[in-house]
C-alpha positions as CSV (number, residue, x, y, z in Angstrom):
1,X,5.2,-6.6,23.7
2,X,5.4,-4.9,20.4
3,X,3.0,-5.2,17.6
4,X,2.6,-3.7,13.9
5,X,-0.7,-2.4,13.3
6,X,-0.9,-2.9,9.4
7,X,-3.3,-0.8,7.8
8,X,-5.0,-2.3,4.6
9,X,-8.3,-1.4,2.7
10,X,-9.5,-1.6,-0.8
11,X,-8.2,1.5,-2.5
12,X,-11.4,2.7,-4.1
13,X,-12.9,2.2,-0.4
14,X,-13.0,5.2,2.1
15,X,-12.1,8.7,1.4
16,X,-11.9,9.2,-2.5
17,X,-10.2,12.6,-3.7
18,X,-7.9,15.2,-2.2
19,X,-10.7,16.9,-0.7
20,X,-12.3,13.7,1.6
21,X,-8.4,12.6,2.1
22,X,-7.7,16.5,3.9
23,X,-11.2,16.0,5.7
24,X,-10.3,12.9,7.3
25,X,-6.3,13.7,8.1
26,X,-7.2,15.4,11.7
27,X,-8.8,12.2,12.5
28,X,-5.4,10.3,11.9
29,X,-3.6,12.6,13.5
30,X,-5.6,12.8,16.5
31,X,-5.4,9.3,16.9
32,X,-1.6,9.7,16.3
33,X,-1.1,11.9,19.2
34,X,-3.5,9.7,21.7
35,X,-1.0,6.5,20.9
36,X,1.9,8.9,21.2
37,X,0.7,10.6,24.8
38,X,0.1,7.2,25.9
39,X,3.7,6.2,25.5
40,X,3.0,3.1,23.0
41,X,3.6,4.6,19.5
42,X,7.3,3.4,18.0
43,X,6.7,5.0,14.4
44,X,4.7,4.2,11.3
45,X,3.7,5.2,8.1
46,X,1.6,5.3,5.1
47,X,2.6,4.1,2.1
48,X,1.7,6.1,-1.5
49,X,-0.9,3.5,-4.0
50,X,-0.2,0.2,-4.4
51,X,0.3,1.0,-8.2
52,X,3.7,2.9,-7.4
53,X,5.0,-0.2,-5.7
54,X,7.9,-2.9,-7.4
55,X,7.6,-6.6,-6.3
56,X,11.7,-7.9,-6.5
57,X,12.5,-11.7,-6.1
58,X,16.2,-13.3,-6.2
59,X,15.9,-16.4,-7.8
60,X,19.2,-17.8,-8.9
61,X,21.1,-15.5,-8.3
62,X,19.1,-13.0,-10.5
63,X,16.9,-10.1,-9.4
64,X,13.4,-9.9,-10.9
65,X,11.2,-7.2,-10.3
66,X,7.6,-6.7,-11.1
67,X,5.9,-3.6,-11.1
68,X,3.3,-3.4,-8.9
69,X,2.6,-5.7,-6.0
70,X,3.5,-9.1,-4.9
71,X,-0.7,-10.8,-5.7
72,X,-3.5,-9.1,-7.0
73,X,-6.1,-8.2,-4.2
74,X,-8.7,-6.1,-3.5
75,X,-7.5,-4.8,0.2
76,X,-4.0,-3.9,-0.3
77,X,-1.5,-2.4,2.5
78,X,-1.8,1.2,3.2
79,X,0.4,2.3,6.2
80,X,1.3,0.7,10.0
81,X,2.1,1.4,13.1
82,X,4.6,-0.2,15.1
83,X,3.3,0.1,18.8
84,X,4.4,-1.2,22.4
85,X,1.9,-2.8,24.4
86,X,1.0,-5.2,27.3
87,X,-1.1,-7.2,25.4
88,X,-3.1,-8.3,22.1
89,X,-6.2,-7.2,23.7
90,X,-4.6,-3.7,24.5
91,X,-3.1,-4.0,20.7
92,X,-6.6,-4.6,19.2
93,X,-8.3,-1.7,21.9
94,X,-5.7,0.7,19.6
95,X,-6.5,-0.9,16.4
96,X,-10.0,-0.3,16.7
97,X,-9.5,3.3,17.2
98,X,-7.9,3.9,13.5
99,X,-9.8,6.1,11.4
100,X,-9.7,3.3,8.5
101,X,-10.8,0.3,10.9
102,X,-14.3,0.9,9.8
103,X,-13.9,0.6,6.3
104,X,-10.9,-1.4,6.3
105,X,-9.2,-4.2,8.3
106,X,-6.1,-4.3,10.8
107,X,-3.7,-6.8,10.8
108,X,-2.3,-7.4,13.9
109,X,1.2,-8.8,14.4
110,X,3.5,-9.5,17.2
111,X,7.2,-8.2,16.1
112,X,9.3,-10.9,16.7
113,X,12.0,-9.7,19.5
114,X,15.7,-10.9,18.0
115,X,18.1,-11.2,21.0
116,X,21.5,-9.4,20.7
């Protein structure tokens, strides 16, 4: 079954500053190649600040777009994973393991499988 791990936390939670950001980066990507070796890991991401973001809506025809995100929030998304796995409890034993879990939260959500 696949799921997207979807990595949010408030922004001025967790490493602040280029130098905490570097210091933490070999824990990402050791936790990166674990989910890799293990044959589960489809691709990810992590996305830049929430404050480079644009919202767009269609509403009659017209496109609107906002800058910033969709609702003001205090955890906002930072990256995911998209990962193949037996199980949600398999899907939460790899979510727990993210370097951000601890000062964050993970969304986990099953991918909805669209038949050809």
């Amino acid at each position: 079954m696949k799921y997207a791990l979807l990595l949010y936390s408030a922004e001025d939670v967790g490493p602040q500053g280029e130098k905490e950001m570097m210091d933490e980066m070999p824990r990402w990507f050791s936790f990166t190649e674990e989910l890799t070796q293990a044959g589960h890991n489809l691709g990810g991401e992590a996305l830049l600040p929430v404050a480079m973001s644009t919202t767009l809506r269609v509403r009659d025809g017209e496109r609107i777009t906002t800058d910033g995100p969709f609702a003001e929030t205090k955890e906002v998304l930072g990256g995911f994973y998209i990962i193949d796995v037996e199980n949600l409890d398999e899907a939460m034993a790899w979510a727990e393991k993210i370097p951000s879990a601890p000062y964050g939260s993970v969304e986990i959500r099953p991918v909805m499988e669209i038949p050809e």
